[in-house]
LOPAGU-421111 format. One line per 3 residues: number of its first residue (from 1); for each residue x, y, z of C-alpha. Coordinates in steps of 0.5 Angstrom, whole numbers, plus 500, padded with zeros to 3 digits. Each point is the difference from the previous one (the first is absolute). Layout:
<nuvos>
NUM) X/Y/Z  ...;
</nuvos>
This chain:
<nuvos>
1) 095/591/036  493/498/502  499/497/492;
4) 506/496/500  496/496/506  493/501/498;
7) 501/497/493  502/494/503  494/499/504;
10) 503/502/506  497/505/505  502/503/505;
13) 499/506/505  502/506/501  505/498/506;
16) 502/495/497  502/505/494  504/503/506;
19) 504/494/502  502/499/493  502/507/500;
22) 504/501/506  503/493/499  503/503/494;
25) 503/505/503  504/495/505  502/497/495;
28) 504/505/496  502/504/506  503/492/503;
31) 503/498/493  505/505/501  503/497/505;
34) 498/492/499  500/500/493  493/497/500;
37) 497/500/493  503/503/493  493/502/498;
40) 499/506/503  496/504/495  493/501/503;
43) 495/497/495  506/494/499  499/499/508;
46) 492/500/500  500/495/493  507/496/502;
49) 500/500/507  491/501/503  497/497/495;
52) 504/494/498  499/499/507  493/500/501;
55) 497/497/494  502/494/504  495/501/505;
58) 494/496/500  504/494/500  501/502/506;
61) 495/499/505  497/505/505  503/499/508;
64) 506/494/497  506/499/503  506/502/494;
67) 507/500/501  505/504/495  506/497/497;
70) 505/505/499  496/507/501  505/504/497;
73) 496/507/499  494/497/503  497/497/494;
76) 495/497/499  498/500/507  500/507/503;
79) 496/502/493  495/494/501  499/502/509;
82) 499/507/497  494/496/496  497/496/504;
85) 502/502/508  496/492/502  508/497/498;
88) 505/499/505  507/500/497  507/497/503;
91) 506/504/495  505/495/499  507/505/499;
94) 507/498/501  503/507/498  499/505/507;
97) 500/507/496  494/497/495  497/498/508;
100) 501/506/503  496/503/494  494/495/500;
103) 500/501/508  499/509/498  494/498/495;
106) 497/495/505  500/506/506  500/505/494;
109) 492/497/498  498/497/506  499/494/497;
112) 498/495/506  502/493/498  506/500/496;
115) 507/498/504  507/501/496  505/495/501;
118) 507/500/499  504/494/498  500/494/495;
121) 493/495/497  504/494/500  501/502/509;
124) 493/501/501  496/494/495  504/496/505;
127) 497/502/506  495/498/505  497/507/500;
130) 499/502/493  500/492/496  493/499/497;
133) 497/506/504  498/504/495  494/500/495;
136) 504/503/494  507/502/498  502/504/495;
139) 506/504/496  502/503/494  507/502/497;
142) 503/496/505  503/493/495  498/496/495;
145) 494/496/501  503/493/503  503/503/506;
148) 496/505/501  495/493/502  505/498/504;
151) 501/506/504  492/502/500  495/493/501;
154) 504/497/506  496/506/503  493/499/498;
157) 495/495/504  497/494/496  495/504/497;
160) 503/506/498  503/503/494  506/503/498;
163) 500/507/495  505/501/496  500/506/496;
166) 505/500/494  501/503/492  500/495/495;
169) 500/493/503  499/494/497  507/498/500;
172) 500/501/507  494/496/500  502/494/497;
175) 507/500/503  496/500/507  496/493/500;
178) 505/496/504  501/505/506  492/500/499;
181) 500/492/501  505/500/506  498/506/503;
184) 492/498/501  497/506/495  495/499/494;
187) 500/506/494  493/502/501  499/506/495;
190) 504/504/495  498/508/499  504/504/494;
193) 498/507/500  503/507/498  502/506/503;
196) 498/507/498  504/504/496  503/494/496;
199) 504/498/507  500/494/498  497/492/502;
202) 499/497/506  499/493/503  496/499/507;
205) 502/492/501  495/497/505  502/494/504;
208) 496/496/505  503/496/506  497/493/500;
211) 505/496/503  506/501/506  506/503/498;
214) 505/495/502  505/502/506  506/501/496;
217) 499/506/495  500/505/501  508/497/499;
220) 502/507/503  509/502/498  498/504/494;
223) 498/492/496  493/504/498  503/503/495;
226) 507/497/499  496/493/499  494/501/498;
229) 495/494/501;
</nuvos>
């Protein structure tokens, strides 16, 4: 599976190799029982899952603060941490089994840095401890783009940036320009790119925080997604 990230310019080390490896493993064995992922195949979770992931990665400092709305399986961030061990991670997750699996992968590859935390975004983008204390957020697959800026900016510090990967986004986009405005973000770039093997188009969507986000939003009750900004 080396070539699938060296043909995209990405180098790792035999170790990290490893930790793609095992980390594969553990989420086969779990998905038997969590229902984690549809994509099992081995070279779809190294192209759909590793490699979707890291290819965001230089957007991403070294030694930042990144916070993940909805982890899920861990994706991006534990492909990301398996990239570049200088990010510390808060994953967000409000399903307890999908916890109990990013907690096993955490102890499983000893990475330091990295907490799972189980509950909803809009509950902790409302608190003290975790509002506009991070350098960057970050989510894939988890909504469409409005909501996810709802659910993701309150979270970054003024000067920060949200990461958006998504498929093929340009209506999402153009839908999001009110919550951008409301929610203090700012679209800074736009990258499309292709997966290997025809696995289809990919959009990462940088947005930068240059003002405070107002003390109402996230709205919490679930109007994130039934009254989209």
């Amino acid at each position: 599976m080396e070539k699938i990230f060296e043909e995209k310019g990405i180098v790792l080390t035999p170790k990290q190799y490893q930790d793609f490896e095992e980390y594969r493993e553990l989420l086969l064995f779990y998905n038997q029982k969590f229902n984690i992922t549809t994509i099992t195949e081995k070279q779809d979770v190294y192209v759909k899952h590793f490699l979707d992931s890291v290819l965001c990665k230089d957007y991403f400092k070294d030694n930042s603060s990144v916070v993940e709305i909805g982890s899920g399986g861990g994706f991006p961030s534990i492909p990301l941490k398996i990239a570049n061990p200088s990010l510390s991670f808060k994953l967000i997750e409000s399903t307890g089994k999908k916890c109990l699996f990013l907690k096993e992968v955490v102890k499983k590859l000893k990475l330091d840095g990295v907490e799972v935390l189980n509950g909803r975004a809009e509950d902790f983008g409302k608190d003290p401890a975790f509002r506009e204390k991070f350098d960057f957020s970050t989510a894939r697959a988890v909504a469409r783009l409005n909501t996810l800026c709802e659910y993701c900016i309150p979270f970054v510090k003024v000067g920060g940036s949200f990461i958006a990967l998504k498929a093929n986004a340009e209506e999402e986009i153009n839908e999001s320009k009110k919550a951008l405005k409301i929610l203090g973000g700012k679209i800074s770039q736009v990258k499309e790119y292709y997966l290997p093997f025809e696995e289809g188009k990919r959009t990462l969507i940088k947005i930068d925080k240059i003002q405070k986000t107002p003390s109402l939003y996230p709205r919490g009750n679930g109007k994130e997604r039934k009254n989209p900004l």
